[in-house]
N, C-alpha and C positions, 0 to 999 in steps of 0.2 A: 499416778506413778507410771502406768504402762507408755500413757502418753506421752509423759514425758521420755520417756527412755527409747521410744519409737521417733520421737524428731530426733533425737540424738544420733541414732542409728543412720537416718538419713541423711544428718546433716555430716555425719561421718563419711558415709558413702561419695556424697560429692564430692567432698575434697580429697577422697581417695582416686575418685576419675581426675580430679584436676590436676593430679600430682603424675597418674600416668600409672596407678594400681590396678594391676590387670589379676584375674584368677588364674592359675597352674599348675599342674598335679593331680592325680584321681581325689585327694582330697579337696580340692574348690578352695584352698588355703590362696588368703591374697598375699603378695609380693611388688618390690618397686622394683619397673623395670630397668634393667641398668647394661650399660654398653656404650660404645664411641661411636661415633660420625662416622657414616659412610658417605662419598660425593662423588656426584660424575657432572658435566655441567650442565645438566637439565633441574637434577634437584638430591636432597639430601634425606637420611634415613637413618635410623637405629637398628638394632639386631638385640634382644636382651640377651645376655650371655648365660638366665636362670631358664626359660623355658626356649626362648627361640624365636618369639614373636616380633616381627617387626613396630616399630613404631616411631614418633616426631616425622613421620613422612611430611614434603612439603617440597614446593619451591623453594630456592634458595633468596633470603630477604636482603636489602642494598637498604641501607641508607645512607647516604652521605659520601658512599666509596664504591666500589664494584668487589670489595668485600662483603661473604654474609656472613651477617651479625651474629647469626644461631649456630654456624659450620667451621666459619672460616675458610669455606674455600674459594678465589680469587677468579676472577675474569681474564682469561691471557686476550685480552682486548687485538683484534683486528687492527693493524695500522692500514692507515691509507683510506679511512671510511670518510664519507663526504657527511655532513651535519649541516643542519640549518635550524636557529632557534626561533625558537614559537616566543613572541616578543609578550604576549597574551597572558600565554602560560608560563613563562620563564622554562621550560622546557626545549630539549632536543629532538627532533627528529632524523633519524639516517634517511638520508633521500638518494643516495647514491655508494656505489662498489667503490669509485673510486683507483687507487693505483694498488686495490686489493683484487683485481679482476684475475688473477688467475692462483686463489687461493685455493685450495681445497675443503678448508673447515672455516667457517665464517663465526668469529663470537663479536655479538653485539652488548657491548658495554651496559651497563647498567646508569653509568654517570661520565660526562664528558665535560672538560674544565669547569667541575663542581658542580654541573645540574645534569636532573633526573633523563634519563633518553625514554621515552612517551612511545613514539610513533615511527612505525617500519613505513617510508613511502617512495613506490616507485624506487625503490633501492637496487632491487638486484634483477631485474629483468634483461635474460638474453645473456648471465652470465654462468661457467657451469662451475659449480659445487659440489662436493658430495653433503655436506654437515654443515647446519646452522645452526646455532644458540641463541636464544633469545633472552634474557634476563626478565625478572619479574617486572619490572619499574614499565614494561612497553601494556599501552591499553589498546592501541588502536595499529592493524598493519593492514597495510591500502593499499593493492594493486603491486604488493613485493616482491613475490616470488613467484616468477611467470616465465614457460620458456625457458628450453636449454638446458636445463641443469639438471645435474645427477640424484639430486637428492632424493633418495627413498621413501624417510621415513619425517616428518615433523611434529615436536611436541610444541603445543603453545601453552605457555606458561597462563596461570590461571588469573593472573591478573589484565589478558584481552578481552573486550569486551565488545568490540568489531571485528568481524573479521571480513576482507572487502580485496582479497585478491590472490590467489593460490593455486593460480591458472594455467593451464596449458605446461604442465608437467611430464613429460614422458614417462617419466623411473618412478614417479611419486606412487606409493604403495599405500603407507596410512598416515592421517593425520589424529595425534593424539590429545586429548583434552584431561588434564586434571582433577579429582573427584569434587576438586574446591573450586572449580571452574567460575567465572560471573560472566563468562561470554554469554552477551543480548542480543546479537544482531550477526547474521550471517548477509553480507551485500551478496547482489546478483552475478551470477557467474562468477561466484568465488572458489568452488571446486569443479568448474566444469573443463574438460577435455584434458584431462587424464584418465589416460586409457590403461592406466596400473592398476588404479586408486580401487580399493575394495575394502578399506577398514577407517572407518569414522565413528569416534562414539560421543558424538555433539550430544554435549552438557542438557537437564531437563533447565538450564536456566533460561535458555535461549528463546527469545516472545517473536523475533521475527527472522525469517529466513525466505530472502528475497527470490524471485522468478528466477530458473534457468542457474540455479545453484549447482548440478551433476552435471548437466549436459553435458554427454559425449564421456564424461568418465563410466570405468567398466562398475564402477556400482549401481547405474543407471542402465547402461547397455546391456546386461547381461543380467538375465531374465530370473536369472537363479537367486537373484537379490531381491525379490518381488515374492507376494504372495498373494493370491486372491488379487489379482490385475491391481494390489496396493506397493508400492516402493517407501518402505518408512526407515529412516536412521535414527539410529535410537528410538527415542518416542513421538518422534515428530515425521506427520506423515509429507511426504516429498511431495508425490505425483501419484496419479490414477490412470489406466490406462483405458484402450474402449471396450475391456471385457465387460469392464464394471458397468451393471444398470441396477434397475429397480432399488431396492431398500439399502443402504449401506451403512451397515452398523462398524465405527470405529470403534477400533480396539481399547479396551479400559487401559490406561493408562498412556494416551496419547495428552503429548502438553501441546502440540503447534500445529496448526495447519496450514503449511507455509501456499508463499502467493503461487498461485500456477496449479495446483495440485488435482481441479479437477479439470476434465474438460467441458467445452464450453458446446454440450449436445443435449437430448432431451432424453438419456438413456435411463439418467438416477431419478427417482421418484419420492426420493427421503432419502433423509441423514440422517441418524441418530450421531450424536453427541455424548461423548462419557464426560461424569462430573470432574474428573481429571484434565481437560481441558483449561487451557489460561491462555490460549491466544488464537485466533484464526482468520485468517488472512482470505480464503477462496472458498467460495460456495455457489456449489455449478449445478445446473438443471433448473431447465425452463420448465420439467411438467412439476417439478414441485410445488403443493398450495401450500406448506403447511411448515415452519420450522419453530423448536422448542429448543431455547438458548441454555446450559448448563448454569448451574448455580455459582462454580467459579472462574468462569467467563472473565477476564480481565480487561482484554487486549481484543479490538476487531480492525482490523487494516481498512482503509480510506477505498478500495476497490475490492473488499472482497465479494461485493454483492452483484458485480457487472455483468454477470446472466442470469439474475432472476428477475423475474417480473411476474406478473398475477398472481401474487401470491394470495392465500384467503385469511390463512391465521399464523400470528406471531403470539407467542408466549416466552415469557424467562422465567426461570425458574425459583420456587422462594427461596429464599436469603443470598441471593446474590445483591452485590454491594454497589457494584459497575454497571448493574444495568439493569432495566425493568420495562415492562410493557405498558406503563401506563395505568393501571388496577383494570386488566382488561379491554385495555383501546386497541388491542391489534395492533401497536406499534412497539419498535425497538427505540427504543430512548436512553439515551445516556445517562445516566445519576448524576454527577458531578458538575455538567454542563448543562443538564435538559434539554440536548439538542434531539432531533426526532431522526434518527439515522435510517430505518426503512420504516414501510409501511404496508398496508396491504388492503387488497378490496375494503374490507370489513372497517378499516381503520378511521377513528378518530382522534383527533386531534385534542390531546387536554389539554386546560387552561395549565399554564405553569410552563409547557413548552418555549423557549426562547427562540430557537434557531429549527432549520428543515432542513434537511442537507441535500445536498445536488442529485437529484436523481431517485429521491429516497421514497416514494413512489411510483416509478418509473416501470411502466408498462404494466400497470393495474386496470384493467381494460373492461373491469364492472365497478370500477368506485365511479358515482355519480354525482353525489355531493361532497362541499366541502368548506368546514369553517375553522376560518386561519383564528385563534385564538388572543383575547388581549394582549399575552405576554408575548406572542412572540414578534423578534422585531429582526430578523434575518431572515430572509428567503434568496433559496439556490434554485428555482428551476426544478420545483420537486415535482412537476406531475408533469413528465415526458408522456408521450405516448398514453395518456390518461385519454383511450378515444370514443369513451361513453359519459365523460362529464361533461357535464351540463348547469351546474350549480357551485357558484365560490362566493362566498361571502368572508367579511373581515367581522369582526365580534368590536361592539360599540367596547371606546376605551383604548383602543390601540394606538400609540402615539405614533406610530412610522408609516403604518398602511391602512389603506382605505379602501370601500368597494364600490364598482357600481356598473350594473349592464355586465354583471360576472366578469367582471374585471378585477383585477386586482391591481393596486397602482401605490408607488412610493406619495407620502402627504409632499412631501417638500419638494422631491426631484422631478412629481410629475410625472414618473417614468413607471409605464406598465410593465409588471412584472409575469404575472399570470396571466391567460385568458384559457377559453379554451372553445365550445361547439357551439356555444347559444352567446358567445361574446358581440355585444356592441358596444365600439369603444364611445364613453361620452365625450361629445363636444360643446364642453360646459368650459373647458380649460382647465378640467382638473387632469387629465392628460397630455402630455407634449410631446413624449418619446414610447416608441416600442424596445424593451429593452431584449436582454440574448435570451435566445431559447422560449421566448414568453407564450408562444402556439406550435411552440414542437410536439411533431407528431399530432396535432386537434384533428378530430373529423368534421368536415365541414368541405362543401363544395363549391362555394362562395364567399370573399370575402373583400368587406370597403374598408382602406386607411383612410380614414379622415384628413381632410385639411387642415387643423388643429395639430395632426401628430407632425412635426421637422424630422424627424429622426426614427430609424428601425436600426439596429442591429443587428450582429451575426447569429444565422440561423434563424431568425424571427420567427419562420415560418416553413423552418424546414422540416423536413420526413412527413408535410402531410400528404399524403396517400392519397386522398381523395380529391383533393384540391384545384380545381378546374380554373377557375377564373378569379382574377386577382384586381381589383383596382385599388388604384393609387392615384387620388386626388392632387388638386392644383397645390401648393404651399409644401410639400412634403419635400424636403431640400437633402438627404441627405440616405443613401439605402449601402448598408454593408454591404460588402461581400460573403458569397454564400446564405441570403436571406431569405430564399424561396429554396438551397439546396434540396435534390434528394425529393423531389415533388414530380413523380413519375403521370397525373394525368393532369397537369397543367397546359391547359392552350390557347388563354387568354389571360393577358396581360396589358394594363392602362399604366404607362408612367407619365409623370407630368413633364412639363420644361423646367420644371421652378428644379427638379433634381440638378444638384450640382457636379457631379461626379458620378459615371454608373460604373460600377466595378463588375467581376466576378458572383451574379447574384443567383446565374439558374443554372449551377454546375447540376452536371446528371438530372436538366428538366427531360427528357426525349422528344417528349411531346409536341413542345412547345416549336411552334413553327414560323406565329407571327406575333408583332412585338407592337401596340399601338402606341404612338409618342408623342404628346404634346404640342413639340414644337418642329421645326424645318429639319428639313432636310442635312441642312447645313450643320443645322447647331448638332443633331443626333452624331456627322461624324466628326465634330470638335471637339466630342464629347466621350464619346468610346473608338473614335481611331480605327484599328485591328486591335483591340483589346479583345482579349477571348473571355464570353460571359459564362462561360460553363456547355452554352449548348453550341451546334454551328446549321450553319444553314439555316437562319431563321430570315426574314422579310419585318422590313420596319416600316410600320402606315404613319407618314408623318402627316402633316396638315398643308402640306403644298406637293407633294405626291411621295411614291411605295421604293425604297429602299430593298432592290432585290435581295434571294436570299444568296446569290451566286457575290455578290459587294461584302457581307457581314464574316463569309467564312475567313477566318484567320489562317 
């Protein structure tokens, strides 16, 4: 019986929230809120006329009209606004002021000859306003409100879910968001240089929030917005400035760590991470070994890793859903994809990984071995700057790559994708191409292309450091540009004649002074012209005599 009489109570309860039964009076007696529509044209409200309490707060809702449905109150529509329909989406976009250019209150419709208006673009830049309204029906405003104009204050209705342009403002003081907000995406330099701007209370919905977003606005320039060398709005941390070092514990209840946020020096030594965390975008400090990912970890941006390297240990934390370490590989891995997004000295590679992502060992400079697993069948170029490996093998069973002489090479294309210090490439003809980035950064102070390989790509063999002397065999027909870049002790160089084109291949060699070639005289300058190869002033030893270096400078 109790039980029974206790879902009843509850089930009471809720339908007393849904009806809009609120408690009032020293007694906690419930009551139905009751009162008329209030509207202004951003949004609509109630007043109970029994206790006082506001309540149906809300955007105002469009369907079918630029009437709302729940108020009544009407869009005095803007004439003169230029539109262009989304043929896609059967939608409107305003793209332009139009022969509204010296309005002072701008209302943008809701519905324009029967369909929904979506998308603020490039519309009003360069024209001055004091007041714009925007209707619920717009999800996305791109590069709108920029320049010139008066406007103060802006509320975006909670149906945006881009926001990509709200720039260079003089008067703009605050921009307001909604408690029902679904804005996801703040684009780059979208509130920067407004120098008013000092009130922003961006939604925790928000997973990404691109570089260079304040720049030059006074909520960024002015010091008194920051705490602890951190700039955070709302809960999402902006920027860090260079007070910031050693251990940096974020504040609980941070949801985003947009791009740009840290810098890119060796001051921070750790992160800590709150389990309130769902998105993060930048993570800065070369002395860091060690990162532990939160449990609701959602969302990690495609460069948020671009100054870490040597890392020793990765962990995720249990029960997260998005992402996992591997059961201890010292790797970050995706759940959904099983791609291998970073990794670190310590790291292994487990079976089940499909994909390695660009970079995603990148400057781990004690991992020495390395076995690419059956399953995966994409590789990006992940062991940059790996300048103590010496061991890559493919795991029997792999249908797309294969090893040998620590090489790593595509089965079908031929095309060597890894190498690294102890690489010799086989000339069995299971290789025919060097492909990009395939000995970026390797240490080694010598090295032979085979006559088997036709083909190197861009960067082949650039940033190694150590890299003295390079030959390149008779048959090798073809060398990007920039393929030795950034190879500061290179100063020996063999190309063949069989090359068919020499581009741009030894930008930033310094070193490099003489060039040996193949063939005459002739052919070298039918061949490179005054094409500038990256270095100047080099001397070219051909086989019928020396190509001064005072001839090569461009």
């Amino acid at each position: 019986m109790k039980r029974r009489l206790l879902l009843g109570l509850a089930t009471l309860s809720a339908v007393c929230l849904a009806l809009g039964l609120a408690a009032c009076g020293d007694a906690g007696e419930g009551h139905t809120h009751k009162g008329t529509f209030s509207s202004d044209a951003d949004v609509h409200h109630k007043v109970c006329t029994e206790c006082g309490e506001t309540f149906a707060e809300g955007d105002h809702v469009y369907s079918g009209s630029n009437t709302c449905t729940e108020c009544g109150y009407t869009i005095p529509e803007t004439a003169g606004l230029e539109y262009e329909l989304d043929e896609e989406t059967d939608t409107y976009a305003v793209t332009g002021i139009g022969t509204a250019g010296d309005a002072d209150k701008v209302y943008i419709p809701a519905y324009h000859d029967g369909k929904a208006v979506t998308k603020l673009c490039e519309s009003f830049s360069g024209y001055d306003f004091e007041e714009l309204y925007i209707p619920s029906t717009v999800v996305n405003i791109e590069c709108a409100i920029t320049y010139r104009n008066s406007l103060k204050g802006l509320k975006v209705p909670d149906s945006v879910t881009e926001l990509w342009g709200v720039a260079g403002n003089d008067a703009l003081e605050s921009v307001t968001f909604g408690k029902n907000s679904r804005l996801e995406r703040v684009g780059q330099g979208s509130l920067s240089y407004c120098p008013a701007l000092t009130s922003v209370n961006l939604p925790d919905t928000v997973r990404l929030i691109e570089g260079h977003t304040f720049e030059e606005s006074k909520i960024y320039t002015d010091k008194s917005f920051w705490t602890d060398g951190l700039l955070y709005v709302g809960n999402h941390l902006i920027a860090t400035d260079e007070t910031v070092s050693g251990r940096l514990v974020l504040r609980e209840g941070t949801r985003t760590v947009a791009e740009g946020a840290f810098p890119s020096d060796e001051g921070i030594t750790e992160i800590v991470m709150p389990e309130s965390l769902v998105a993060l975008h930048d993570f800065a400090g070369k002395a860091i070994r060690s990162i532990s990912f939160p449990k609701n970890l959602e969302l990690i941006g495609v460069n948020a890793f671009n100054y870490i390297e040597d890392l020793d240990h990765i962990t995720v934390e249990s029960g997260n859903t998005f992402f996992n370490d591997g059961n201890g590989s010292d790797c970050l891995i995706e759940t959904a994809t099983n791609a291998l997004l970073l990794g670190s000295n310590n790291g292994r590679i487990p079976e089940g990984v499909k994909k390695i992502d660009r970079s995603a060992f990148y400057g781990c400079r004690s991992l020495t071995s390395v076995v690419i697993p059956a399953s995966c069948t994409v590789l990006d170029a992940p062991f940059m700057h790996c300048t103590a490996l010496e061991s890559i093998e493919v795991a029997e069973g792999n249908p797309v790559y294969q090893s040998s002489g620590n090489c790593v090479f595509e089965r079908e294309s031929k095309k060597l994708c890894i190498g690294c210090k102890t690489s010799v490439i086989p000339t069995d003809g299971s290789v025919t191409s060097i492909g990009q980035s395939a000995f970026f950064g390797c240490d080694f102070e010598t090295f032979t292309v085979p006559s088997v390989v036709t083909k190197m790509e861009q960067w082949a063999f650039a940033y190694c450091d150590n890299l003295q002397t390079i030959v390149v065999e008779e048959g090798v027909k073809e060398i990007a540009e920039m393929a030795f870049c950034e190879c500061p002790a290179l100063t020996s160089v063999e190309i063949p004649a069989s090359v068919t084109e020499i581009e741009a291949m030894f930008y930033r060699c310094e070193a490099l002074t003489q060039i040996k070639y193949g063939g005459t005289m002739d052919d070298w300058k039918n061949k490179v012209g005054r094409k500038y190869l990256g270095v100047r002033g080099y001397s070219v030893v051909c086989t019928n005599g020396t190509i001064p270096a005072e001839e090569t400078r461009s």
